[in-house]
C-alpha positions as CSV (number, residue, x, y, z in Angstrom):
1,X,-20.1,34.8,105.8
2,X,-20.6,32.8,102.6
3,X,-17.8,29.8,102.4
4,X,-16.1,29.3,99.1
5,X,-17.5,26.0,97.5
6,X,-14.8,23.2,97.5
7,X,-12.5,22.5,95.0
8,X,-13.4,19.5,93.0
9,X,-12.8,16.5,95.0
10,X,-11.6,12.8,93.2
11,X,-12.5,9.2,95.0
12,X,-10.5,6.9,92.6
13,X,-12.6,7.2,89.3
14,X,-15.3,9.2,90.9
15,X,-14.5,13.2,90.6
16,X,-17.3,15.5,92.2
17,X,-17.6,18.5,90.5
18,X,-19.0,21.9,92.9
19,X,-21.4,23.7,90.4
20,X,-20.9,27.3,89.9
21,X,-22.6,28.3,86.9
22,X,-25.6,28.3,84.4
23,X,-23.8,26.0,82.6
24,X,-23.1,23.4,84.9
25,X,-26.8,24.1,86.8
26,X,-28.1,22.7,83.2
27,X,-25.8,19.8,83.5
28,X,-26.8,19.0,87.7
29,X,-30.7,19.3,86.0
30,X,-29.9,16.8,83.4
31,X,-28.6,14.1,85.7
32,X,-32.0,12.0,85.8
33,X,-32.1,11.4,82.5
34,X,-29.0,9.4,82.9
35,X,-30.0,7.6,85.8
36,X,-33.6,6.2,84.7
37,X,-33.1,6.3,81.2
38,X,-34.7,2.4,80.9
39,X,-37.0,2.8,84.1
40,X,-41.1,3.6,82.4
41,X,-42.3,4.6,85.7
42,X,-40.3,7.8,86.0
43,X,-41.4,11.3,84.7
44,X,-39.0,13.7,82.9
45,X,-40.1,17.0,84.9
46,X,-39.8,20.4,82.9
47,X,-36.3,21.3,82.6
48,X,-37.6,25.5,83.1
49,X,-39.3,24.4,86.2
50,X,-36.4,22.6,88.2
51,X,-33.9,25.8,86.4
52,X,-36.2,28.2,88.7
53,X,-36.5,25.9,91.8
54,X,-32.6,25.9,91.3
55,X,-31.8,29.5,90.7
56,X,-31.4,32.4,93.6
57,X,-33.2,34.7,91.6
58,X,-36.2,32.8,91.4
59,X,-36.4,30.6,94.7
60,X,-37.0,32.7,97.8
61,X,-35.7,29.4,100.0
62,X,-32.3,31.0,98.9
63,X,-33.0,34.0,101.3
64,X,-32.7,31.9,104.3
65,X,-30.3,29.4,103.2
66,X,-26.7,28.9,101.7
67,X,-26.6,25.8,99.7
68,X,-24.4,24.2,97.4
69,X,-25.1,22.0,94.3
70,X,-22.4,18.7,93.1
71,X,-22.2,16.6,90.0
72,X,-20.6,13.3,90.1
73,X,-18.2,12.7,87.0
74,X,-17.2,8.7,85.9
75,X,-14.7,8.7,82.7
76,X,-16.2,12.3,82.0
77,X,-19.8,11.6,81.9
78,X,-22.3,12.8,84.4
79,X,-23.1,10.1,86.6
80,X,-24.8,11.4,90.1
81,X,-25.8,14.7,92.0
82,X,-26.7,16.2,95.3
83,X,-27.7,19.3,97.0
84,X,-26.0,20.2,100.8
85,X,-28.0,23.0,102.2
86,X,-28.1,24.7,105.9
87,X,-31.3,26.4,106.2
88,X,-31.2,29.1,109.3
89,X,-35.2,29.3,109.0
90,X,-34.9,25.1,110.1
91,X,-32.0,25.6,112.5
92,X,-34.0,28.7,114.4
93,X,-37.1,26.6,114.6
94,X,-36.1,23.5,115.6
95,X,-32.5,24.0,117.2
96,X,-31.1,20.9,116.4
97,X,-27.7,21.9,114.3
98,X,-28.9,19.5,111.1
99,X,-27.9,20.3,108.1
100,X,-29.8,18.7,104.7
101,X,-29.5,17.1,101.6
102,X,-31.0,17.2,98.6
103,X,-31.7,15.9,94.9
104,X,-29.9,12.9,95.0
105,X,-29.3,10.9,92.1
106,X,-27.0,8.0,90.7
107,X,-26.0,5.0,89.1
108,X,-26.0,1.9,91.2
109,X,-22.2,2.6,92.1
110,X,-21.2,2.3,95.9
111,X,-18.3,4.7,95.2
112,X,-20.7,7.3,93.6
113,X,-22.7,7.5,96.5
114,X,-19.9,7.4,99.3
115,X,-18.2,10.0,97.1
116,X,-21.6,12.3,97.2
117,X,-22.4,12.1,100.7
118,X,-18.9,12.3,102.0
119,X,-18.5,15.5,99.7
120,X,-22.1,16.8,101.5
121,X,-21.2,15.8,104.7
122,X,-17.8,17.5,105.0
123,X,-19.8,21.1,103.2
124,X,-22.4,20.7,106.3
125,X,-19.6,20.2,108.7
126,X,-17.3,23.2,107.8
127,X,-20.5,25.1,108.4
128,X,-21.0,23.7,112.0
129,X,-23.7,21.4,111.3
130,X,-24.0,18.3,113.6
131,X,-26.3,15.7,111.6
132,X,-27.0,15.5,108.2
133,X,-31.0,15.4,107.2
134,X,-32.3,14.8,103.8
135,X,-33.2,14.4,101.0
136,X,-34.8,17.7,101.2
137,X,-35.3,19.3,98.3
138,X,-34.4,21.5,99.2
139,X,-37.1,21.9,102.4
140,X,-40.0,20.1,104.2
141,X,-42.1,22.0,102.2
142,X,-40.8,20.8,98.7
143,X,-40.1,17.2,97.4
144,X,-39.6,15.0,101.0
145,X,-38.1,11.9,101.5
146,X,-36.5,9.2,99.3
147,X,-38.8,6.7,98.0
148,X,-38.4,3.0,99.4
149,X,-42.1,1.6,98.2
150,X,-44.3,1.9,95.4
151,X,-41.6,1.6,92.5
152,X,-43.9,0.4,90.2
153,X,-46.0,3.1,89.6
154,X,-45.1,6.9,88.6
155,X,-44.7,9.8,90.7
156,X,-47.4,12.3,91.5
157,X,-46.7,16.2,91.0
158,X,-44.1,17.4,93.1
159,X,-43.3,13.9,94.4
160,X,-40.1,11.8,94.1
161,X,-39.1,8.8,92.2
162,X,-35.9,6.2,92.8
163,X,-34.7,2.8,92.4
164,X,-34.6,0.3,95.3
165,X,-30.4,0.8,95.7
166,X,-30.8,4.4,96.4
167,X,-31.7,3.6,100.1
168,X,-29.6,0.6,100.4
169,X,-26.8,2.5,99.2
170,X,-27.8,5.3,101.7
171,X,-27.6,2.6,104.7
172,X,-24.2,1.2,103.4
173,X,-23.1,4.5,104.6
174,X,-24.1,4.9,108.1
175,X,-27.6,6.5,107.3
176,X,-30.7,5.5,109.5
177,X,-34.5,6.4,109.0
178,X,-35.4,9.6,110.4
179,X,-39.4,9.8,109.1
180,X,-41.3,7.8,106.7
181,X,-44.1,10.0,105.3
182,X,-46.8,7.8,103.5
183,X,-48.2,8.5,100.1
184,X,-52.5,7.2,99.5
185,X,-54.3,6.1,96.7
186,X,-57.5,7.1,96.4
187,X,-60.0,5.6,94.1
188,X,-62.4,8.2,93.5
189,X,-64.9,6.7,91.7
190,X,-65.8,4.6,95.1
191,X,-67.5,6.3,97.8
192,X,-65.5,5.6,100.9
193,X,-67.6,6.7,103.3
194,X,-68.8,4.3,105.6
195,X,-72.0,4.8,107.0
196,X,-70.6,5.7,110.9
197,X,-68.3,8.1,108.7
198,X,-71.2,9.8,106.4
199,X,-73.3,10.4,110.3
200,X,-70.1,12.4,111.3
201,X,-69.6,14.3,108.2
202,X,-73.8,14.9,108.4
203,X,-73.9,15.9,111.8
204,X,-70.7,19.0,111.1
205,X,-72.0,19.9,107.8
206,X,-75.9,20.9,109.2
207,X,-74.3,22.2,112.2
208,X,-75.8,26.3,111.2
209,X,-72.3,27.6,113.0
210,X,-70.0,25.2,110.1
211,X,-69.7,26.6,106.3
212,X,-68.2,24.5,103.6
213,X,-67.5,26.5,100.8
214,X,-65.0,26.6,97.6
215,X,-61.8,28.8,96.7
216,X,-62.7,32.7,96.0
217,X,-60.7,33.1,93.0
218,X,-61.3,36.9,92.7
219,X,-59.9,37.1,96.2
220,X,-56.9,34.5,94.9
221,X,-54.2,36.4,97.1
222,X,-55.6,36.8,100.5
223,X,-57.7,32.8,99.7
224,X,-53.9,31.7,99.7
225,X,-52.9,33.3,102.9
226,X,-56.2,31.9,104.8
227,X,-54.9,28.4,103.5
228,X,-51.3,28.9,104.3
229,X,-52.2,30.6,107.9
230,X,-54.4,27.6,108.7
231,X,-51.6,25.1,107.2
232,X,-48.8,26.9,109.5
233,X,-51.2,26.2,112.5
234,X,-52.3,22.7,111.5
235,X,-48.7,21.6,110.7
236,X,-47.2,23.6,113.4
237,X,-46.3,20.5,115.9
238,X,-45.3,18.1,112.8
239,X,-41.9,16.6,112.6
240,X,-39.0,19.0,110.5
241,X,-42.1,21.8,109.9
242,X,-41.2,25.0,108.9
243,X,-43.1,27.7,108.3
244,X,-43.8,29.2,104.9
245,X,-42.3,32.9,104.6
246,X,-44.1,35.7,103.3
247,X,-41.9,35.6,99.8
248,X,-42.5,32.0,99.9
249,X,-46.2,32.2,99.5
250,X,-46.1,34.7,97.4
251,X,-44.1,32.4,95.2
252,X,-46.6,29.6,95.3
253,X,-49.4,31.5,94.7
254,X,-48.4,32.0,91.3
255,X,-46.6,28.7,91.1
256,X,-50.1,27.4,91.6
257,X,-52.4,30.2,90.2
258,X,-53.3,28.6,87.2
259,X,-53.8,24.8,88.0
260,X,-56.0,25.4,91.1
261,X,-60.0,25.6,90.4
262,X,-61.8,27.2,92.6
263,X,-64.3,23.8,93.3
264,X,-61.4,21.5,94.0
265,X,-60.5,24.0,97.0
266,X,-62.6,23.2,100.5
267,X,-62.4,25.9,103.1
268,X,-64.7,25.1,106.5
269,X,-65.4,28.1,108.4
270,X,-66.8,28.0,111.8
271,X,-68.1,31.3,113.6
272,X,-66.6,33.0,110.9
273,X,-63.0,31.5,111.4
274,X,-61.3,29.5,108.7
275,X,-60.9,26.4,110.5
276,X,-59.3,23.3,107.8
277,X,-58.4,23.4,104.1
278,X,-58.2,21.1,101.7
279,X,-56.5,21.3,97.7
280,X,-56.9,19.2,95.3
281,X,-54.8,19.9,91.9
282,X,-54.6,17.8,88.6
283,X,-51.1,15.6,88.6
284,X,-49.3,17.3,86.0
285,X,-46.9,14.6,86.0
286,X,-49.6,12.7,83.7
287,X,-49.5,15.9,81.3
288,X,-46.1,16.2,80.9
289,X,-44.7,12.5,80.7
290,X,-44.0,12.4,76.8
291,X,-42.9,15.9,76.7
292,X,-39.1,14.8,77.8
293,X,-38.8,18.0,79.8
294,X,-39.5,20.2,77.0
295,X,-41.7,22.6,76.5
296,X,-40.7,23.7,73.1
297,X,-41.6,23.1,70.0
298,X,-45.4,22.1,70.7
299,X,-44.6,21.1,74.3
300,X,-47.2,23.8,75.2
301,X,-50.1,23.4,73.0
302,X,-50.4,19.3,74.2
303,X,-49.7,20.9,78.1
304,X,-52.3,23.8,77.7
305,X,-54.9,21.3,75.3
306,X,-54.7,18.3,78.4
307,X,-55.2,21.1,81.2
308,X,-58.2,22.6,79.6
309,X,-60.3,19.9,78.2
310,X,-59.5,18.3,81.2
311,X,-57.8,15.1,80.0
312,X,-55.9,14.5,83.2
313,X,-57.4,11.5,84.9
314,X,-55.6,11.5,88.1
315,X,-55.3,14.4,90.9
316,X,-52.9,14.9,94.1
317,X,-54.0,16.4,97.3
318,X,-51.0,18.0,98.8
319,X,-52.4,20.4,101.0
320,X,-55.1,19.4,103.8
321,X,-54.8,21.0,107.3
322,X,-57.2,21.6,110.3
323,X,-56.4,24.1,112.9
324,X,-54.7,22.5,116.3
325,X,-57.8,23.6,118.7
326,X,-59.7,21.0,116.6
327,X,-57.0,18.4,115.8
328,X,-58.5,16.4,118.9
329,X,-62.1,16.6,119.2
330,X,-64.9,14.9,116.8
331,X,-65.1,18.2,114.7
332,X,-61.4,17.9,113.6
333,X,-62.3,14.3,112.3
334,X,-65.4,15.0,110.8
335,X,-63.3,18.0,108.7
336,X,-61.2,15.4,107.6
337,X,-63.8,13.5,106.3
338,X,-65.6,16.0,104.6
339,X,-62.4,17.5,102.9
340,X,-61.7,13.5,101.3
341,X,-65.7,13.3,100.4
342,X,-65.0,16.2,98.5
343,X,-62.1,15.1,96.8
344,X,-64.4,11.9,95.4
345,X,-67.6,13.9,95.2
346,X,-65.7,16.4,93.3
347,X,-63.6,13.7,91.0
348,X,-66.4,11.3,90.6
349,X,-66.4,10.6,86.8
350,X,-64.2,12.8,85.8
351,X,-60.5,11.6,87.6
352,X,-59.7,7.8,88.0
353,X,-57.3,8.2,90.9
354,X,-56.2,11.1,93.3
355,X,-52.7,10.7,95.2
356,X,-53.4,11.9,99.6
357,X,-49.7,12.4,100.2
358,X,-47.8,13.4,101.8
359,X,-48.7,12.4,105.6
360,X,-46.3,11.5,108.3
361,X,-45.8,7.8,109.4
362,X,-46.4,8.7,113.1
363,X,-49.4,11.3,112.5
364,X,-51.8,8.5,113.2
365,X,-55.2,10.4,113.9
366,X,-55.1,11.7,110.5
367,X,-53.9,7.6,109.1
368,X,-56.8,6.3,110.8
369,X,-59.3,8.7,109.4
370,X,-58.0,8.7,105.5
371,X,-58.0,4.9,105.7
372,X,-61.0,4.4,107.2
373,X,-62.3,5.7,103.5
374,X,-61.3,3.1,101.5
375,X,-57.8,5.2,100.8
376,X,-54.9,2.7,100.7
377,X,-50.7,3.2,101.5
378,X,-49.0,2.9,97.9
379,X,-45.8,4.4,98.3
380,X,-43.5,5.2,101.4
381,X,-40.9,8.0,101.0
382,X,-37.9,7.8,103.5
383,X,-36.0,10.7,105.9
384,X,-32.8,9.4,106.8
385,X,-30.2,11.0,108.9
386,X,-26.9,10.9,110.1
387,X,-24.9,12.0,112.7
388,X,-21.7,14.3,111.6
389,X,-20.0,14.2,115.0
C-alpha cells in the first residue's frame, strides 16, 4: 500500500512543499541553480537527463521503490530539496530496515536543513524504517555520498558536488558517517607503473590461458551483461551493494550506448570465463558545462561536435570489477593493474586526466593497488546515517 505524501509542512519561515506533479518535478530539478549560482566549480547537469532519472516512466529504480520528492520554500522562492526513498530491493538484501535519502540541496540555513531531514525522517518512519541512509540518489548504484573534500575542482560524470556546510549542517542534526567512498586522479599522461608492478601485469598478460581484449560493440547487449554479471559478483560483498535488475541494465545500456568505445572497454578472460572489467567513458560534465542545462537551441551541435572530434580532455572510470575467486590471489592484482595501464595507455595524448572513483574507504586491496600507480585521493564523498528509533 502506497501512503499519501504529506501535507505541506511549515518550520517558522521554512514551508516544505511534497512534489506531486510535472510542474513542481521541474521546480525540485531547478533547485541547484539557486544554490551554487556564484560557486565556478559546479556543473549545470541537463535538465532532460535528471527529468528522466526523476520520472516513473523512465527510471526502473521506481519498480522496487516508493519514494517521495520535497522542495523547501523561504518567502516563496525555492530554497532546498530532498528525496526520501525505501527501496525493498536494499531492504531484502541487506535486512537492515534503513531507509535513504537523496538529492539534497540548500542554502546555508540551519532551519532549511532541519526542516528537510525532519520532513524525510518522519516519511521513512511512517513507512517502518529504522535508520535513515543517504544521500542516495536515489541508490548505491547512482550518485553516492555527499562530498566533504575536493571542492575546488568540478565534478566528474555522474558525480556529486556541495559546499563545505552541507555536511556540517548534516552533523548539526544528529547524522554520523556511515562510508566515505574515495574519488582518484589519474594523470594519464604519466606511466604509473612501477617496475615490480609492470613484472606482474607481464607475467598475467603472457600467461596463454589470460585474454585481454576490447568491448564487442556488435554484440553491445549481451557485452553489457558479461560486465554487469562480473560487476554483481565483484561487488557482491561491498558495503550497501545491490544488485542491478534486469530493467535496470537494460536502461544503462542505452543510457551508455553512445559514449562507450569499444577500446576504452577491457574485458580479461581466463579459460574462456570473463573474469574483471574495466570502463572508461569521456566526462561529459566537461562537454556540457556552458550549456546551462540546455540542450536547445544549439545545445546539441556543441555536445555532439565535442564528443566526436574528441575535444573532451578528461575521462571517468566508473566501472572496474574482478570476480571474488580472484579478489585475493596475485591474478586479481595483476587485473587491476592491467585494467589502470589501460586506462593511461589508452588516454596517453589524447585525455589530460581520468577520474578512478568511486571506491570504498575500507576496500583497501583495491586502494593499495590504484595508488601504488601514481593515482592520487582528490575528493571524498560521505554516507551518513542516522538512527530513526
Amino acid at each position: 500500500m502506497t501512503l499519501a505524501p504529506p501535507a505541506p509542512a511549515d518550520t517558522q519561515s521554512v514551508q516544505i512543499v511534497p512534489v506531486t506533479d510535472k510542474a513542481q518535478r521541474k521546480t525540485f530539478i531547478r533547485v541547484p541553480w539557486t544554490v551554487y549560482a556564484n560557486d565556478p566549480n559546479w556543473v549545470p547537469p541537463l535538465l532532460f537527463e535528471r527529468a528522466g532519472h526523476l520520472d516513473p516512466k523512465q527510471n526502473p529504480y521506481f519498480d522496487h521503490a516508493e519514494v517521495q520528492l520535497w522542495i523547501a520554500y523561504k518567502d516563496g522562492v525555492p530554497v532546498g530539496r530532498i528525496s526520501a526513498q525505501v527501496d525493498q530491493a536494499s531492504l531484502e538484501r541487506h535486512k537492515d530496515d534503513a531507509g535513504h535519502f537523496g538529492f539534497l540541496e540548500g542554502t546555508d540555513d540551519p532551519e532549511i536543513f532541519g526542516a528537510l531531514m525532519q520532513t524525510a525522517e518522519e516519511w521513512l518512519k511512517a513507512r517502518g524504517m529504522k535508520k535513515i541512509v543517504g544521500p542516495l540518489s536515489f541508490s548505491i548504484n547512482d550518485e553516492v555520498g555527499l562530498l566533504v573534500e575536493g571542492f575546488d575542482r568540478p565534478p566528474s560524470l555522474m558525480m556529486g558536488h556541495a559546499f563545505p556546510y552541507y555536511g556540517t549542517q548534516l552533523e548539526r542534526l544528529g547524522y554520523t558517517k556511515a562510508v566515505d567512498t574515495i574519488a582518484y586522479d589519474f594523470d594519464v599522461n604519466v606511466d604509473g607503473l612501477n617496475d615490480r608492478s609492470r613484472a606482474i601485469v607481464n607475467r598475467l598478460s603472457s600467461n596463454p590461458k589470460v585474454t585481454v581484449r576490447s568491448l564487442n560493440s556488435k554484440d553491445f547487449d549481451n557485452e553489457l551483461r558479461t560486465i554487469i554479471n562480473i560487476f554483481n559478483d565483484a561487488w557482491w560483498d561491498n558495503w550497501g551493494f545491490v544488485p542491478f535488475s534486469e530493467a535496470e541494465i537494460k536502461k544503462l545500456a542505452s543510457d551508455f550506448k553512445l559514449l562507450l568505445e569499444p577500446e576504452h572497454v577491457s574485458i580479461i578472460e581466463v579459460d574462456g570465463e570473463a573474469a574483471a572489467f574495466g570502463l572508461t567513458i569521456p566526462n561529459i560534465n566537461e562537454a556540457i558545462r556552458d550549456l546551462n542545462g540546455r540542450l536547445l537551441p544549439f545545445g546539441w551541435a556543441k555536445l555532439g561536435y565535442r564528443i566526436l572530434t574528441k575535444k573532451i580532455r578528461t575521462a571517468r572510470l566508473p566501472f572496474m570489477g574482478v570476480r571474488r575467486k580472484y579478489q585475493k590471489s596475485w591474478m586479481g592484482a595483476a587485473m587491476s593493474l592491467i585494467i589502470i595501464d589501460m586506462v593511461h595507455s589508452r588516454n596517453v595524448g589524447k585525455k589530460d586526466q581520468a577520474e578512478l572513483s568511486w571506491v570504498l574507504e575500507e576496500n583497501y586491496g583495491v586502494r593499495k593497488i590504484i595508488e601504488s600507480t601514481g593515482c592520487k585521493p582528490y575528493k571524498t564523498y560521505r554516507v551518513f546515517q542516522k538512527s530513526l528509533q
